[in-house]
N, C-alpha and C positions, 0 to 999 in steps of 0.2 A: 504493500500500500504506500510505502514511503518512496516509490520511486516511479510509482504512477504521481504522487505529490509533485514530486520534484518536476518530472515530464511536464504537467499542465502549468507549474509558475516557470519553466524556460520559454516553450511553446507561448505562456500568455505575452511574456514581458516581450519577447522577439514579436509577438503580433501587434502588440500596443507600439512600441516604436516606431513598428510600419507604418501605422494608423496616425502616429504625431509627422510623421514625415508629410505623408500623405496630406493632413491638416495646415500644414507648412508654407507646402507648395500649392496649395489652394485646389487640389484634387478631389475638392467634394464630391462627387461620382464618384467616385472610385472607393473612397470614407464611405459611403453610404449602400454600397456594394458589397464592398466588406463587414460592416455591419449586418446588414440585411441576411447577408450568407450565414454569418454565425448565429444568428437568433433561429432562421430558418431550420438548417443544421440541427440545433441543440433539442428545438423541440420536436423535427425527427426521429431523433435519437432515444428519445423518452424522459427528458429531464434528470439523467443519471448522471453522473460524475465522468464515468467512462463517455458517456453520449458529449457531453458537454471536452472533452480532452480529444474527441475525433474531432467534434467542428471547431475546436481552436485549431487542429491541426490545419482543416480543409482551409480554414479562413484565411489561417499563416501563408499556407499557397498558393491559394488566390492572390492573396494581397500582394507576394512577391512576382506572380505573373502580373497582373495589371503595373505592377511599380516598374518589370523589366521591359515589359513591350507596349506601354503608353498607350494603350486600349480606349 
């Protein structure tokens, strides 16, 4: 349990960064894309812990495709 802990505060904080970058550079599409996908995501998942640590993941990869190829 303690390194599924670990896994979703690396995952969060490497998402949240994205997301200030994002806010930065005045990419709101792109912020609210990423957003969108994690809520969507989480409550696919079933509001579990684990559900909630996939769509950080998914979000974290979205976020770095929209951040590399300016979508």
């Amino acid at each position: 349990m303690a390194m599924i802990a670990l896994m979703m505060g690396v995952a969060a904080a490497f998402n949240l960064l994205i997301l200030v970058v994002k806010f930065k550079a005045a990419r709101y599409g792109d912020l609210a894309l990423d957003i969108l996908a994690f809520v969507v995501l989480t409550a696919l998942f079933g509001n579990t812990i684990l559900g909630m640590l996939t769509a950080t993941v998914a979000s974290m990869i979205i976020s770095i495709y929209l951040l590399i190829f300016n979508v």
